[in-house]
C-alpha positions as a printed Julia matrix, in Angstrom:
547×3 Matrix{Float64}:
  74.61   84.87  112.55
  75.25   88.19  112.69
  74.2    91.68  110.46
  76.83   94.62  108.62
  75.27   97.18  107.27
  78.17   98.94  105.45
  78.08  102.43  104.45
  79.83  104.3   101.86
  80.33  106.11   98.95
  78.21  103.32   96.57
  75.66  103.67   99.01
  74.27  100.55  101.85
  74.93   97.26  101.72
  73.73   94.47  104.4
  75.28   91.52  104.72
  75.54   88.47  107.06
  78.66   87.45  109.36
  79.04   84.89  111.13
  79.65   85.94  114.93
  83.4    85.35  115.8
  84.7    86.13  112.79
  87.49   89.4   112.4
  85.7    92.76  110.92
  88.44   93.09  108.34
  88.04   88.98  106.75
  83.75   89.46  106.81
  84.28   92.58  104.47
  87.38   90.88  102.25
  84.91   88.38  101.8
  82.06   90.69  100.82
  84.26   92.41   98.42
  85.0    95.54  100.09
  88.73   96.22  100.08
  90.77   98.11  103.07
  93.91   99.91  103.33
  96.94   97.84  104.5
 100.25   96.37  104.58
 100.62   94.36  107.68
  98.07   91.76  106.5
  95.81   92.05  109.12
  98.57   91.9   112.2
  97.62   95.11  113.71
 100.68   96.64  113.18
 100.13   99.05  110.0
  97.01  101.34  111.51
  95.69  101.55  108.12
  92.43   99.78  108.44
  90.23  102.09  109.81
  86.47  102.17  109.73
  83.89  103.78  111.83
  81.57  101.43  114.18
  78.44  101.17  115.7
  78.09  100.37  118.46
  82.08  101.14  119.14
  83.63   97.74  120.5
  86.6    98.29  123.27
  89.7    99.67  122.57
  92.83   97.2   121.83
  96.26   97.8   122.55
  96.99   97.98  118.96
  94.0   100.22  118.25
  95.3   102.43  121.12
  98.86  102.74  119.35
  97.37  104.23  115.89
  94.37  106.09  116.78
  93.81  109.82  118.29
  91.55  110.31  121.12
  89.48  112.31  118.53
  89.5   109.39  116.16
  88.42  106.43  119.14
  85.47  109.15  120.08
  83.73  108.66  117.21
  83.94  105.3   116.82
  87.21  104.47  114.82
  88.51  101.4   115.07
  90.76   98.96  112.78
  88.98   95.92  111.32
  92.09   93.75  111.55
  91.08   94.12  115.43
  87.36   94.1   115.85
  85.55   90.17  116.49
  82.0    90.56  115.29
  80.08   89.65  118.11
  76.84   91.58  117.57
  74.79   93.45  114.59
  77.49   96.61  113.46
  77.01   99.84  110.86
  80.34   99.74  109.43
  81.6   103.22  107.73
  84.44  103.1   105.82
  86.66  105.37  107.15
  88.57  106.94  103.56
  86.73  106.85  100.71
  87.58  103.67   98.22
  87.86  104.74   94.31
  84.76  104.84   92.59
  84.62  101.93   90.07
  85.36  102.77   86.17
  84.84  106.44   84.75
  85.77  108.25   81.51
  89.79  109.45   81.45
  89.97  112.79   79.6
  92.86  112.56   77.42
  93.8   114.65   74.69
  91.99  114.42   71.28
  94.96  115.56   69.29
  97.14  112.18   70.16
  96.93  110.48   67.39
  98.65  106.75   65.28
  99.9   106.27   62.06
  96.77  105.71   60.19
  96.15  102.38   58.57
  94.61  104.02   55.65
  98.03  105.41   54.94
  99.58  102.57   54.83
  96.73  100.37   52.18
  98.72   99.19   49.58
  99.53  100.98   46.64
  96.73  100.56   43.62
  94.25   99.7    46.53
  90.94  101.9    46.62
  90.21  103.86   48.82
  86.67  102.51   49.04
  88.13   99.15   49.62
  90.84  100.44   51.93
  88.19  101.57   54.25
  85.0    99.21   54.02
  87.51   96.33   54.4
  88.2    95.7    57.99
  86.84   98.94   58.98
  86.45   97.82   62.4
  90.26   97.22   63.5
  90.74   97.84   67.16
  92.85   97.95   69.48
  93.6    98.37   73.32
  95.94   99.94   75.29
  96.34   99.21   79.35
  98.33  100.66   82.03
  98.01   98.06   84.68
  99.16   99.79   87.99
  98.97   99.22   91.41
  96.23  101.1    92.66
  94.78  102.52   89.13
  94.53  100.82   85.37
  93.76  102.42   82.63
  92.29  101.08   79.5
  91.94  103.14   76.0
  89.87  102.19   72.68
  91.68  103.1    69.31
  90.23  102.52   66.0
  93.53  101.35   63.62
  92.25  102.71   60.17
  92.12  106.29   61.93
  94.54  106.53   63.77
  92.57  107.76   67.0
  91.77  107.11   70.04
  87.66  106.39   70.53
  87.57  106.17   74.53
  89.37  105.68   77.5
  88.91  104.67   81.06
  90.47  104.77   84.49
  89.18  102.28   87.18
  90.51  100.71   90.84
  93.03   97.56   90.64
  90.56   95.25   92.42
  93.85   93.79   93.89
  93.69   96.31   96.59
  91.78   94.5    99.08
  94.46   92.02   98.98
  96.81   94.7   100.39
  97.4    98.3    99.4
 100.92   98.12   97.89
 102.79   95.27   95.73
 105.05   93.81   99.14
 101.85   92.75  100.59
 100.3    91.02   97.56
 103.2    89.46   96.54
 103.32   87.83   99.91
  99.88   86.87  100.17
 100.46   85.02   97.13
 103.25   83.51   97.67
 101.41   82.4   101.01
  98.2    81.0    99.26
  98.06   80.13   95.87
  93.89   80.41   95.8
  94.67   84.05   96.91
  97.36   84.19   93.66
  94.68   83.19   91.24
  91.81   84.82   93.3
  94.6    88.2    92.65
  95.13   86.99   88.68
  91.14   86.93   87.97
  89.67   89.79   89.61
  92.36   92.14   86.92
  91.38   89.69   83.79
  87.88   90.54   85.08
  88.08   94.05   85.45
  90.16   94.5    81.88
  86.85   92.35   80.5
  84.7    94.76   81.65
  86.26   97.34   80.84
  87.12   96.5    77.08
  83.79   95.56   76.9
  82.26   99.44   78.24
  84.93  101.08   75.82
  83.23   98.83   72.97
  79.97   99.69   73.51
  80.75  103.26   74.07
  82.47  103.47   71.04
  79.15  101.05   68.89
  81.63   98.75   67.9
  81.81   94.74   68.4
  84.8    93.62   70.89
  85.58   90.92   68.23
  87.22   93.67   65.81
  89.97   94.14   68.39
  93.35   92.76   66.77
  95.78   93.94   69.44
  96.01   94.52   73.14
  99.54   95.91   74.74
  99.73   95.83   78.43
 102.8    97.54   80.77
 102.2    97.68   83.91
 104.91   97.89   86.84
 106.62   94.23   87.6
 105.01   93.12   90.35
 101.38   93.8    88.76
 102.34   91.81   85.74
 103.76   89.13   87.58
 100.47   88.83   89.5
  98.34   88.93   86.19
 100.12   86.39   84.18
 101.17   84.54   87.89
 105.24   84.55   86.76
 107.99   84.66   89.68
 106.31   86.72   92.32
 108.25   84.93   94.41
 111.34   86.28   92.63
 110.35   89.82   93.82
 110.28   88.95   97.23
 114.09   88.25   96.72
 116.61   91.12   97.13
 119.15   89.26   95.16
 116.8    88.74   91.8
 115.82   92.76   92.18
 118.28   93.35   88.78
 117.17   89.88   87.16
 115.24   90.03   84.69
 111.27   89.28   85.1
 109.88   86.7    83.0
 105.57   88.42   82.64
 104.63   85.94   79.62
 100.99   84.94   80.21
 100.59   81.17   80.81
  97.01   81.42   79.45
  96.39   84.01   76.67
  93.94   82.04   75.17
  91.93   82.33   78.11
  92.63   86.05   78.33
  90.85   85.92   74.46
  88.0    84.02   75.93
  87.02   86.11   78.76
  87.81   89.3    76.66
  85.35   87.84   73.96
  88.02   89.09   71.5
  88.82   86.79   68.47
  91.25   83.87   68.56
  93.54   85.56   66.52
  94.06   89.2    68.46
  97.4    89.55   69.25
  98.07   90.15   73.56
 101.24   91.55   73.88
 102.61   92.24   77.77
 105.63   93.99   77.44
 108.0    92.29   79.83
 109.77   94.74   82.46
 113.53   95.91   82.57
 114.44   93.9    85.86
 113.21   93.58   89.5
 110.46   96.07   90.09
 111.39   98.45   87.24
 108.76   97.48   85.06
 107.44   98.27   81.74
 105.15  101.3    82.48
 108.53  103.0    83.08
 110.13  101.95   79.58
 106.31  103.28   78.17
 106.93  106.36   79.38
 110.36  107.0    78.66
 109.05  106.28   75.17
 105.77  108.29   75.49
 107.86  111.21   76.66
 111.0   111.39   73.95
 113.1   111.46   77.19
 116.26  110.0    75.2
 115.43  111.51   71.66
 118.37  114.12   72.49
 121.67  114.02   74.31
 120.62  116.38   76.87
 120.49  114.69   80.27
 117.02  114.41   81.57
 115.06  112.88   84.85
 111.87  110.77   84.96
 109.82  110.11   88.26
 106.53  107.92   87.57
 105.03  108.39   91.06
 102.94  105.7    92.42
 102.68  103.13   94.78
 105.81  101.27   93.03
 107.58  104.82   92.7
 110.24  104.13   89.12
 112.98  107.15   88.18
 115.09  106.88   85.69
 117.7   109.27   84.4
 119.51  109.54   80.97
 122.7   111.12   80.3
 122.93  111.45   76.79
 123.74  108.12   76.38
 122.65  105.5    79.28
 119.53  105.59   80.88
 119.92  104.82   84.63
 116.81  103.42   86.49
 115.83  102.28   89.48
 112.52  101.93   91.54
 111.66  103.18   95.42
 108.95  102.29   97.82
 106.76  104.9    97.24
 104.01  103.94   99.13
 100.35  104.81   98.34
 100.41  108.1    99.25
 100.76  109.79   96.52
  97.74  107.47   95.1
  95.72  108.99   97.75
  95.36  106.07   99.6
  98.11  105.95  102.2
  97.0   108.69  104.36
  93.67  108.52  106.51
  91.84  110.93  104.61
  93.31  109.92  101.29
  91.67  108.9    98.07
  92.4   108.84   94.62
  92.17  111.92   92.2
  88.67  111.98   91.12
  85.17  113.44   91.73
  85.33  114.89   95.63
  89.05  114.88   95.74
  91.09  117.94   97.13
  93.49  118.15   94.31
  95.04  121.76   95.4
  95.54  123.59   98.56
  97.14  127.12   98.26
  97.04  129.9   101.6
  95.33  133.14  100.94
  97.71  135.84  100.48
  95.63  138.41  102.92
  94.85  137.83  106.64
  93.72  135.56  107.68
  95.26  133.52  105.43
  92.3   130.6   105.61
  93.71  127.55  103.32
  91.66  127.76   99.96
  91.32  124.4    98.14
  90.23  123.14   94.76
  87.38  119.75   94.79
  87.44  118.03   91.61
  84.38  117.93   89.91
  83.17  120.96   92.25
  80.93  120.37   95.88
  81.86  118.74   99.89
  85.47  117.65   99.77
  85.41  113.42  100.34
  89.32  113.9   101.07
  92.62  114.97   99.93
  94.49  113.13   96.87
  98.37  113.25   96.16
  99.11  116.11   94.93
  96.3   117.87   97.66
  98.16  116.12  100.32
 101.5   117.88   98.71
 100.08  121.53   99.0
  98.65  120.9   102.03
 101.75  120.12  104.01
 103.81  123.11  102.36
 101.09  125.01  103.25
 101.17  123.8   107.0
 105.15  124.02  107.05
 104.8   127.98  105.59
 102.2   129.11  108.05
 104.6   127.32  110.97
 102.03  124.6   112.09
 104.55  122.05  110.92
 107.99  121.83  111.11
 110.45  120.93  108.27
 111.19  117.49  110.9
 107.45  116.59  110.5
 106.78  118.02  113.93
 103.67  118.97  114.94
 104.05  122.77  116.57
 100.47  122.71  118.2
 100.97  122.46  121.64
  97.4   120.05  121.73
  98.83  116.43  121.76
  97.18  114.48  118.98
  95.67  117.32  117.64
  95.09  117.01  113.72
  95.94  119.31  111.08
  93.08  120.44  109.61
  92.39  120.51  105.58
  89.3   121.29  104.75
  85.39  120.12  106.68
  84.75  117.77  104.68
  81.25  115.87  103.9
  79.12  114.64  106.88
  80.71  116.66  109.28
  84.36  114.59  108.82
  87.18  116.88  108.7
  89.47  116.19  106.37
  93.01  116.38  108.5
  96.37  115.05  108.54
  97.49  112.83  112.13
 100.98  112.99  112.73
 101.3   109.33  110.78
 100.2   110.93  107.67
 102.72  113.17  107.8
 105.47  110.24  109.16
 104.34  108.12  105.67
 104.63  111.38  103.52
 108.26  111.86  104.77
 109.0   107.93  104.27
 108.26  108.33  100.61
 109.36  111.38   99.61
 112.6   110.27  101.33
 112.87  106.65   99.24
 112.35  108.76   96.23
 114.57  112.0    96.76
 117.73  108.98   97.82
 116.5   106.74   94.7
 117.09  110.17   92.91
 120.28  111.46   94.01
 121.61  107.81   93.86
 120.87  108.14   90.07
 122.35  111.42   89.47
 125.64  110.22   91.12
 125.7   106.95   89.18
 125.38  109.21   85.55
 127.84  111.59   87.01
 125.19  114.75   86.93
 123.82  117.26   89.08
 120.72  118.83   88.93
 122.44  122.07   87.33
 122.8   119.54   84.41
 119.47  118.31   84.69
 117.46  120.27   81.35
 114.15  118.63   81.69
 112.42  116.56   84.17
 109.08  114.86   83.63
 107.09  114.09   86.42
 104.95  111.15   85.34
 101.02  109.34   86.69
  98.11  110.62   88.0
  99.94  112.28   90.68
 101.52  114.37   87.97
  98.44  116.1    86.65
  97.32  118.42   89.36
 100.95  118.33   91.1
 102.04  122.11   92.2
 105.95  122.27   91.53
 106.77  124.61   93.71
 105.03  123.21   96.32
 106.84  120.1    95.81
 110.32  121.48   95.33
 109.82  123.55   98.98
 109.26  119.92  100.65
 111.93  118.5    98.61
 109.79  115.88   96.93
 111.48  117.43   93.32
 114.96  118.29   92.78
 115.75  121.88   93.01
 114.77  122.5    89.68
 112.62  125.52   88.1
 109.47  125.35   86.83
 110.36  125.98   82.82
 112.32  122.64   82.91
 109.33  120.86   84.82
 106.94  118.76   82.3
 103.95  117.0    83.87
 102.76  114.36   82.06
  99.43  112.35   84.18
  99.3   108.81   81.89
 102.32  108.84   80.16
 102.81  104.87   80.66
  99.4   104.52   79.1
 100.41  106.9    76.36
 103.73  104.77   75.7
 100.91  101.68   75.41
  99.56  103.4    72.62
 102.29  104.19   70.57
 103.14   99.93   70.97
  99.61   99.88   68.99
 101.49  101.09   66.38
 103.93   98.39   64.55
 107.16   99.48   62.77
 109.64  101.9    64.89
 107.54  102.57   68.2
 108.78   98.94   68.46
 112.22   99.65   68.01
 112.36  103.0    69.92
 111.53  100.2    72.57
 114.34   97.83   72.06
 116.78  100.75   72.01
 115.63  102.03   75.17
 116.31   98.77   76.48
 119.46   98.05   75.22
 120.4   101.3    77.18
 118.7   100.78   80.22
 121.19   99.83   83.38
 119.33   99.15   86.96
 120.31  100.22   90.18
 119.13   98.1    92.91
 118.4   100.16   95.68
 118.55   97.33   97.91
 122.45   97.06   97.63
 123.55  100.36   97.15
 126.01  101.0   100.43
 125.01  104.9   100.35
 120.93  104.46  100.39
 120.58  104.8   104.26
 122.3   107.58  104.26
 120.53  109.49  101.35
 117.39  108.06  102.59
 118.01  110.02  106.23
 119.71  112.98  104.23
 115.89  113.62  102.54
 113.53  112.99  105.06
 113.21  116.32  106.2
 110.52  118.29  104.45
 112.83  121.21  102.7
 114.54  122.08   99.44
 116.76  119.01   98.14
 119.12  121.15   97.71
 120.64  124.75   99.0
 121.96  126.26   95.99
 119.8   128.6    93.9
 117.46  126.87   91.88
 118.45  126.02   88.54
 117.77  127.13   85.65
 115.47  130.42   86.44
């Protein structure tokens, strides 16, 4: 028997291994996810974790890491047999359990006070069933978020934003879906850990808020398809079929009784998951559509929901043409080496000073050491590196140095925070799925973005994003800033408004009665838009639109 001591943000831990057993299944086991899509064949690099004492290099190891990086003791866990006792550092920082998500205190419901019946008291109106709750969840690949509302009001009491504890069954939806399709324990092992998680969570918001978790009558959940059909274990194997990608997804929960038991909430709460458009279009796009008015008028508008499952849609004045794009987890902070979510410790901007020498100046949330760079970080960063000619719009490094990083920020511990010529390789990847997934749209409602009036650039990614940062890489159509709306939870905010019965509701049937999918998958000019955006420039040459 052998000895880990881990080390990360949450502190030490020391567990036991048995000798012979691969690095990366002795942590899965203790609970601590990793990065990674290749499900532990080597072939991804994204594992990485600093060891001591440093075992030999592998082939594989060799491939993905710098000379720098194997130095200091970097090395993948998919790779390393435990053989004797290690300190194991996790390599990016992982997301730092549940927190408080600062939304605004003006959003508010119908109250149910307004609608008492006529002749009722008011006295009676409000002492009777004061305590009518309900809950609101975004369930998303790498995030969920979770908000409290109190029905008689009409507000929201608390909200919270925590990991998907899915991640250390693989970092984006491909690889979970396979795993369970490959092992039905893992399926339900995948299934329990959320039901868990929304538990406890429900539960803090509750107790935050003094109220008893049996007053909640209603819980919506969207979520993108391939998280739903994980939680309520529906077709995943559906999703790993090209053909079904504009089928509609059946997410009805087999159990929701035992959903009400391990939320503690009363037999008769009402669990709605609202089911997704088709294939991996999933609901958190229709919420946001909603949340965001995007087809209250007839002038055409784009969406973008970045995330790991990357969803776009774009209206016309009368259709609303989506699709979806393998996004990655970059822009979740997770998909680069020195990635990490947006929260406390996270590089959230990067801008160049204007006067020599023109050091890069960043923004930390919460203040203090930089821990790494998030999405939209990562975004400034590399228009930043392309402006000052360290990188080239091809995603060429320009340092003659081979391997040589480029540098962020020094980040805690001594670490610098730096991107490796990979990082920027699984930038361009996305930004190139979602700039063809775009364009295909456009053509397919007959616009261009001269026609385009707003566009509304939707998660967590959205709230620190820099749009002109974003539009120099080409990550954003070309166009200007006063037709650019950010909006961070706007799939959680489309939850909420579900809370509400009466025409939210319908606003939502309508949307879907206009919705069309585009399967990416199919369409005979993807390749070729997909090769057309990789490079990191404007989407476009003309003048930007709109200014």
């Amino acid at each position: 028997m052998r000895r880990l001591c881990i080390h990360s943000y949450r502190g030490e831990q020391r567990v036991p291994c048995v000798a012979g057993t691969v690095l990366r299944d002795a942590l899965l086991a203790h609970g601590v996810g990793l990065a990674g899509t290749c499900d532990g064949g080597g072939t991804c690099g994204r594992c990485r974790v600093t060891l001591s004492p440093a075992p030999p290099l592998t082939p594989s190891e060799r491939l993905h890491l710098s000379d720098r990086d194997t130095a200091r003791g970097v090395r993948l866990a998919c790779r390393v047999t435990v053989t004797t006792d290690l300190h194991v550092t996790l390599d990016a920082p992982a997301s730092a359990g549940w927190r408080a998500l600062d939304l605004p205190t003006h959003d508010r419901l119908r109250p149910r006070l307004a609608r008492a019946r006529r002749g009722q008291s008011l006295r009676r109106a409000t002492t009777r069933d004061a305590s009518a709750l309900a809950v609101a969840v975004d369930l998303g690949t790498t995030h969920v978020r979770v908000s409290l509302w109190d029905l008689w009001q009409g507000r929201r009491l608390a909200a919270q934003i925590g990991p998907n504890p899915q991640a250390m069954f693989g970092v984006d939806v491909l690889s979970r879906l396979a795993r369970a399709a490959a092992s039905p324990a893992d399926a339900a092992r995948m299934a329990d850990a959320v039901v868990a998680a929304l538990g406890e969570a429900i539960r803090d918001l509750c107790l935050a808020a003094g109220h008893d978790v049996s007053a909640i009558e209603r819980v919506v959940i969207v979520g993108n398809t391939a998280m739903l059909a994980l939680l309520t274990r529906h077709n995943t194997d559906a999703l790993l079929d090209p053909a079904q990608w504009t089928q509609a997804i059946d997410c009805t929960p087999r159990d929701p009784d035992g959903w009400r038991r391990a939320w503690r909430l009363s037999p008769a709460a009402d669990i709605l998951v609202v089911p997704p458009l088709a294939g991996f279009v999933g609901s958190d796009l229709v919420a946001a559509v909603l949340a965001t008015h995007l087809c209250a008028s007839r002038d055409p508008a784009v969406l973008i929901d970045f995330g790991t499952n990357t969803e776009v849609a774009c209206w016309d004045g009368d259709t609303l043409h989506t699709t979806s794009a393998a996004g990655g987890p970059a822009f979740e902070g997770s998909g680069v080496g020195c990635g990490m979510p947006a929260e406390r410790g996270a590089i959230v901007r990067v801008e160049r000073a204007t006067t020599p020498p023109r050091h890069l100046r960043i923004d930390v949330l919460g203040g203090g050491e930089p821990l790494g760079v998030s999405g939209s970080g990562l975004v400034d960063a590399i228009a930043c590196f392309i402006d000052a000619g360290q990188l080239t719009p091809a995603g060429r490094f320009t340092d003659p140095r081979r391997g040589a990083p480029l540098v962020i920020a020094a980040g805690a511990s001594g670490r610098d925070i730096a991107l490796s010529k990979r990082d920027i390789d699984v930038f361009q990847r996305a930004k190139a799925a979602i700039g063809a997934a775009t364009r295909l749209l456009l053509d397919e409602a007959g616009l261009r973005e001269v026609d385009v009036q707003r566009l509304c650039v939707c998660g967590a990614f959205g709230e620190h994003l820099a749009s002109a940062h974003a539009r120099s890489i080409g990550l954003l159509p070309s166009v200007a800033d006063a037709r650019i709306e950010l909006h961070g939870h706007a799939a959680l905010s489309g939850a909420e408004r579900l809370l509400e019965p009466g025409r939210p509701v319908r606003d939502l049937g309508d949307i879907r009665a206009r919705a069309r999918v585009l399967n990416l998958a199919t369409a005979p000019r993807y390749e070729d838009a997909f090769i057309a955006h990789l490079a990191l420039r404007p989407a476009a040459t003309e003048e930007i639109v709109g200014c």
